[in-house]
C-alpha positions, -999 to +999 in steps of 0.1 A: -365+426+776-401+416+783-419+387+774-437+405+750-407+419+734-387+388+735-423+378+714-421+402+691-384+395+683-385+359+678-417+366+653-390+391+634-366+365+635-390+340+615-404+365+592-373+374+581-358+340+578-392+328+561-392+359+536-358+349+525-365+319+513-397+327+499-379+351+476-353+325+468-375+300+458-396+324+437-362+335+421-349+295+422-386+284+399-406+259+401-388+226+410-389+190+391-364+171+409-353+136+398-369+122+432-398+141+429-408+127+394-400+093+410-413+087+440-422+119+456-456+124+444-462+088+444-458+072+476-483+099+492-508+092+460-504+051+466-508+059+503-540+078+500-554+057+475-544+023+489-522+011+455-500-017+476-522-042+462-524-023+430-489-014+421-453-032+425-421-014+429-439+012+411-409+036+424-386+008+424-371+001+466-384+040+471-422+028+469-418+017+502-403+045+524-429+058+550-446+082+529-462+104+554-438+136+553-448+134+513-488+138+518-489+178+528-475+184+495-496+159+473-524+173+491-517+210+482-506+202+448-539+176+442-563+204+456-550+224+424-535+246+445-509+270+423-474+260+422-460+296+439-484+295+465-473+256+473-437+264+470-436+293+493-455+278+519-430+250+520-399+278+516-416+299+544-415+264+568-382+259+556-373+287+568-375+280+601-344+262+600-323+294+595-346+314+624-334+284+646-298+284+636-298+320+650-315+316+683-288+284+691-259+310+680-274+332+708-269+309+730-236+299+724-227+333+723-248+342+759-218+354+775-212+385+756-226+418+751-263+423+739-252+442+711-216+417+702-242+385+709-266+397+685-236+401+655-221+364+664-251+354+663-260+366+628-228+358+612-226+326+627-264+317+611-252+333+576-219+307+580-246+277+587-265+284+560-242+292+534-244+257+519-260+250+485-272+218+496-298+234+521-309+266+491-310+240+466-339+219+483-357+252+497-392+251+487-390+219+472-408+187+479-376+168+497-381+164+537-342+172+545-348+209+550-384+204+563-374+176+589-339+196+595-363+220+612-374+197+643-344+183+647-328+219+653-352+232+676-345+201+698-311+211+693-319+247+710-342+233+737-315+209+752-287+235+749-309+260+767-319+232+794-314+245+831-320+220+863-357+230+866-366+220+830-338+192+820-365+160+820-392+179+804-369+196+775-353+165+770-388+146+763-396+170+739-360+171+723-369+134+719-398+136+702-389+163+679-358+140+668-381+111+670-403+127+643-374+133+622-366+102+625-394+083+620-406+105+587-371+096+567-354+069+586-315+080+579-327+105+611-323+082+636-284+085+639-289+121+646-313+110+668-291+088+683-266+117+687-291+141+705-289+113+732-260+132+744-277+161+752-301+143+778-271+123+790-247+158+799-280+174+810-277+197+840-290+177+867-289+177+904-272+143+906-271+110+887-310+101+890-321+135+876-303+121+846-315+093+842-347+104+841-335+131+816-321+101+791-355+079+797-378+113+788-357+113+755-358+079+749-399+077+756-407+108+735-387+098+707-404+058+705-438+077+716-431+100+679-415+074+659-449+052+670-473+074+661-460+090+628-437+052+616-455+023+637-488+025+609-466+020+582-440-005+598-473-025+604-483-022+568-451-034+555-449-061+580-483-074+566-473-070+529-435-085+529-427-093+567-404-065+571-414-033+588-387-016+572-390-031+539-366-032+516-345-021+540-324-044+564-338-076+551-304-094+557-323-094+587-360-104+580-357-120+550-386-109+531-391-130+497-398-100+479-357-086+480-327-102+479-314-109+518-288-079+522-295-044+536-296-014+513-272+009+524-264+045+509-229+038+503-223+063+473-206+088+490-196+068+524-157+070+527-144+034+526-119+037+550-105+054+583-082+073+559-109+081+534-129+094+564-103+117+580-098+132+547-138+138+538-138+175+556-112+185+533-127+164+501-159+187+505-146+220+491-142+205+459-159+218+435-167+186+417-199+172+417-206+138+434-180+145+460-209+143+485-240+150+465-250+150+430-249+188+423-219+205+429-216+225+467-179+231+478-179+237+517-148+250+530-161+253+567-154+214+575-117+222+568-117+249+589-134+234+617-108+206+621-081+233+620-100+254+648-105+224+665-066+215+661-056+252+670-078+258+700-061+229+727-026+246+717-037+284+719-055+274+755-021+257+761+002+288+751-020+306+770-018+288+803+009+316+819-023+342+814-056+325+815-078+340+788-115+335+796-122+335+757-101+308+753-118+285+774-146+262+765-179+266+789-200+234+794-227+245+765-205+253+745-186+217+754-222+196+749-230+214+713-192+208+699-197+173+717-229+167+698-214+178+664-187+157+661-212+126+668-237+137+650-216+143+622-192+112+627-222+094+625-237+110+592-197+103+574-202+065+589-234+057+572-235+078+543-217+110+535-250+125+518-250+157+520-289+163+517-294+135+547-266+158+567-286+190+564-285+193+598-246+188+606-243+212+570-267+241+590-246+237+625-217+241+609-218+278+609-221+279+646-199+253+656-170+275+631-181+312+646-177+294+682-142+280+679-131+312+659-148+336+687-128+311+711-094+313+694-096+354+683-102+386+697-142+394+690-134+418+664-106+395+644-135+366+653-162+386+632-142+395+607-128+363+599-166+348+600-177+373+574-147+369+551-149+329+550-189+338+551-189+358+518-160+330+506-182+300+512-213+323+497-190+327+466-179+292+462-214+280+465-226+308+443-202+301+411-204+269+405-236+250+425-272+249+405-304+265+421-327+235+424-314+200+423-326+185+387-345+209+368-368+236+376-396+253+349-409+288+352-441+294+374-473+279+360-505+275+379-504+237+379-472+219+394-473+192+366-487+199+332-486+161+317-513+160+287-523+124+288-547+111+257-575+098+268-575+066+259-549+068+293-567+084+312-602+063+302-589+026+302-572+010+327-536-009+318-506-023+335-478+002+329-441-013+328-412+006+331-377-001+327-359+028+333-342+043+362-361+069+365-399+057+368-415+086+364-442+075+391-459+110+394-476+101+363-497+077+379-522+097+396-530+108+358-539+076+344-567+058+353-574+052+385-575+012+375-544+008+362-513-007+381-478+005+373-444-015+376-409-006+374-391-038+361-357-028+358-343+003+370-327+006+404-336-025+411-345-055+388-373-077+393-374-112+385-405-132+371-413-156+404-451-164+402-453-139+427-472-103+427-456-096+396-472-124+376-503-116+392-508-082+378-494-094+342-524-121+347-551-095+358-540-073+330-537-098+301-539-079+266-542-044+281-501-041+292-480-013+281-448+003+285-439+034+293-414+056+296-395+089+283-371+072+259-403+059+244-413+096+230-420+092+195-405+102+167-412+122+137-424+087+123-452+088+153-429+056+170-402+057+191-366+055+177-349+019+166-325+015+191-345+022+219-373-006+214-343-029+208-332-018+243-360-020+258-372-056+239-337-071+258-355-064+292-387-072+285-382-105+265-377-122+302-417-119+306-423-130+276-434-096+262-420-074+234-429-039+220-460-036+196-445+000+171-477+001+157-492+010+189-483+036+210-493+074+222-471+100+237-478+116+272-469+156+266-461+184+289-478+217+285-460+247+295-488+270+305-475+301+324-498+332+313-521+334+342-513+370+364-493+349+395-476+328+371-463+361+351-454+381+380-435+353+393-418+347+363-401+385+364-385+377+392-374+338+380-344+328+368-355+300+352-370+311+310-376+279+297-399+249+296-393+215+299-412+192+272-386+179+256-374+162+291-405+152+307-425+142+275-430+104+277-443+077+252-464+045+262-465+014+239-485-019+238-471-050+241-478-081+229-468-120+242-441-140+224-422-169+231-386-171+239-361-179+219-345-212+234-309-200+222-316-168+239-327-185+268-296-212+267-278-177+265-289-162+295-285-191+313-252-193+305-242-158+312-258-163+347-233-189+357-206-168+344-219-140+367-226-161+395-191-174+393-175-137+393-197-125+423-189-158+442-150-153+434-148-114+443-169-110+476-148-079+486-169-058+458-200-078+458-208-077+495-225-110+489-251-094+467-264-110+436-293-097+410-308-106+373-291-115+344-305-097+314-300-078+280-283-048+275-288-042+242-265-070+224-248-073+258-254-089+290-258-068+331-265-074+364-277-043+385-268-041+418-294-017+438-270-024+474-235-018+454-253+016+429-237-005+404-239-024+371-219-057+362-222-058+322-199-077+294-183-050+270-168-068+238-158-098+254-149-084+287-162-082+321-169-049+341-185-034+370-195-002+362-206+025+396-235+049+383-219+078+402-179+073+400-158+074+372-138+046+378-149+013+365-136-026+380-122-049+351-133-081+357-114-097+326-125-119+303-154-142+299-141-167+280-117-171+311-142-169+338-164-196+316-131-218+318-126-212+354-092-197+344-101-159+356-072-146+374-072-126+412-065-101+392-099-092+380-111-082+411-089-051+410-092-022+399-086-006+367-059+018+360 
């Protein structure tokens, strides 16, 4: 084929792949994920606008990630922009990732027939991508499937490498994964894994290589400097960590409690726990390895084609079969796999941060099957476990990964009063959830603070008490358990609730005065219908993202409540002091819940809270809660061993 056809091809290949999932995020609607109400939309706003003075733990610990990869979509959305055309520019990008997926299953599959390499090739790319995880972030604001896309096309230029053109694919391959890495920093072990690549380069000795593995090396710093060394910088300034909050066991900002975040919610705890995790995936359960539900089969398989293929190589020894036989590309993809996916089990088991090992799957399966079957049996079997996996996925998995809305020309349709949006406050919040896209809708002025959610902040004289100074008598709270009620206030028990968090500062709920922040569905313009006939999303979603804000006002503590707290903090200090094998040395506020008393544990995703007299540490995403026993015993120093286990 000619240069101009092989042109023309490869521009078929990405249309294609970029019309697909334009249509499927038209059909998917318009998507309001939990992290994009959060922190999303914010970091690139607080970026933009300078807000690190302005605003503390707005997002809670996500404030603080490197929010470059966010700005391209606050800037489309900002420029009013309508939500289709945003989302299908994104999709059409993401799309990418499956064009790429089929050009590295061409090259595993070089040594067969034009016409047999071609239909490996596109059942292999339909195995990668069958994965809900991947379709349920298309055309959404996350940077998993936008950042998956570098990271695979350094994939295909090191697998393609050839002696002439190891050093200069490999610098590129590192700076692709360096920009990966440095725009959502859980990259860098894939990063680290594409290392391999340079180091098995072809090469005409030992110093060819070398220079291969320092090209990688340089781009990727070179990348990681350009796109995360601003930033790092910035947060070295502000806290004096450039990775703040993140690894401050190791620089000790004053700002976070001295222990490294890690994203242990889904990390196997042990060697056991880990060998059993490819099998664990097809379960249709949510929070196996993400938070929506998206069974995968193809891990399972792969360990049993990996398992099978030694012993068929070895039963064929009397009558070498070529098939059989690994060839040395084949030999440095599988290679990288297993790293890079060894790696993504190790340090977290996400399946949105594994993207990339969830997309390679497909052609890391269609290789070992192709390698243990007769081609025909091979591409049958990968379109039978294809259509399987497509099935799975399909019965059980949601389209987007929160909520979506249908079409509407505006991506967020909050109606703030104007008294918000004319006079500047400091807006608290105490939920999980902080709701920071709201903050580029308020004034400009105002400062926003998440006080408890993932993580809980104490009153220090710090940055904190500097913004409840600079905003004396014009703090509010806000939140969407604040909407009001028929009564024009928000219901009983929640401003008892919330009172329990905020009586630490000193501050409690004013009833009297407080306004709700709506959300308009608004759908009727010509795009926004059209779009809407082919959406499978009907309704609005007022009732979830409606939000109420109320005043507060200053009041002094109660000295038995504060006698109380102080005594529950011993207790709790005692407990975590007494059962370092779950609290990792961790340690966090002591505060109300409701009539009870908690500690949340941002490092453990965790809460330890008494219930009736009991003590128990409750994960936010696992069923299974820790009895700690009782309190009376742990304020006797009688607690038993026993507490630290857990319960049945």
């Amino acid at each position: 084929m000619t240069w101009a056809g092989r042109r023309a091809a490869a521009a078929a290949v990405f249309s294609v792949s970029g019309a697909l999932c334009v249509t499927w995020t038209v059909f998917a609607g318009k998507d309001l994920s939990w992290d994009l109400l959060h922190y999303h939309f914010y970091d690139a706003y607080a970026l933009l606008h300078s807000r690190l003075g302005q605003d503390y733990f707005a997002a809670s610990t996500q404030s603080y990630l490197n929010p470059i990869g966010y700005v391209p979509f606050y800037l489309m959305v900002s420029a009013g922009w309508h939500s289709v055309l945003v989302s299908a520019l994104l999709a059409a990008v993401h799309g990418a990732a499956l064009a790429l997926l089929f050009f590295i299953s061409r090259v595993l599959f070089a040594h067969r027939s034009p016409a047999e390499r071609t239909i490996a090739a596109v059942l292999a790319t339909a195995l990668g991508s069958a994965t809900a995880v991947f379709w349920a972030t298309v055309g959404t604001s996350f940077l998993d499937p936008l950042l998956a896309v570098p990271m695979l096309a350094a994939v295909l230029l090191m697998l393609g490498a050839r002696v002439d053109n190891a050093v200069s694919r490999a610098g590129w391959a590192g700076i692709l994964f360096g920009i990966a890495a440095a725009l959502k920093y859980s990259n860098a072990f894939f990063a680290l894994a594409g290392l391999l690549f340079a180091a098995t380069a072809p090469a005409e000795g030992r110093r060819m290589r070398l220079r291969a593995v320092a090209a990688y090396v340089g781009g990727g710093l070179l990348s990681t400097a350009v796109l995360a060394g601003p930033w790092m910088a910035v947060m070295h300034r502000e806290f004096g960590n450039p990775v703040f909050p993140h690894l401050n066991a190791l620089f000790r900002s004053p700002a976070f409690p001295p222990f490294n975040l890690v994203a242990a919610r889904y990390a196997p705890q042990s060697l056991l726990d880990a060998l059993a995790f490819p099998f664990q995936l097809a379960s249709h359960s949510s929070m196996t390895y993400v938070e929506i539900s998206a069974p995968d089969i193809r891990f399972a398989l792969i360990v049993a084609c990996a398992v099978a293929l030694p012993i068929a190589i070895w039963l064929r020894r009397a009558r070498p079969a070529p098939a059989a036989v690994l060839g040395a590309a084949d030999a440095r993809f599988l290679a990288f796999f297993a790293l890079a996916t060894s790696l993504w089990i190790w340090t977290s088991a996400n399946g949105r941060y594994g993207i990339l090992v969830l997309l390679l799957a497909g052609p890391c399966l269609a290789r070992l099957l192709e390698r243990l079957l007769p081609f025909r049996a091979a591409s049958a079997a990968m379109l039978v476990l294809a259509a399987m996996q497509i099935f799975a996925c399909a019965n059980v998995s949601t389209l987007r990964w929160f909520i979506s809305e249908r079409w509407s020309p505006d991506w967020f349709r909050f109606v703030v009063p104007d008294r918000a949006r004319g006079s500047p406050a400091l807006y608290l919040t105490v939920e999980a959830q902080a709701m920071g896209a709201i903050v580029p809708f308020l004034h400009p002025a105002s400062s926003f603070v998440n006080l408890r959610g993932q993580f809980t902040l104490a009153s220090d004289g710090g940055r904190l008490d500097a913004l409840l100074a600079r905003h004396a008598g014009n703090v509010r709270v806000l939140g969407r358990a604040l909407r009001p009620g028929p009564g024009g206030t928000p219901r009983p028990d929640v401003l008892e609730l919330y009172d329990g968090t905020l009586q630490r500062f000193g501050l409690r709920i004013d009833p009297g005065d407080c306004f709700a922040v709506g959300w308009r569905a608004d759908s009727e313009d010509r795009l926004s219908r059209l779009a809407n006939l082919v959406s499978s999303e009907t309704g609005t979603r007022e009732r979830v993202l409606s939000m109420g804000s109320c005043a507060l006002r200053a009041v002094a503590r109660d000295p038995a409540e504060v006698a109380a707290e102080r005594r529950m903090s011993v207790i709790f200090d005692r407990i975590e002091r007494s059962c370092p094998q779950l609290f990792r040395g961790q340690t966090s506020v002591t505060e109300r819940l409701g009539k009870e008393w908690s500690r949340d544990y941002v490092g453990l995703e965790a809460r330890m809270e008494t219930q009736s007299g009991y003590v128990v540490l409750v994960p936010y995403f696992r069923l299974r809660y820790v009895n700690l026993g009782i309190v009376a015993d742990w304020e006797r120093k009688a607690a038993v061993p026993a507490g630290c286990r857990p319960a049945d």
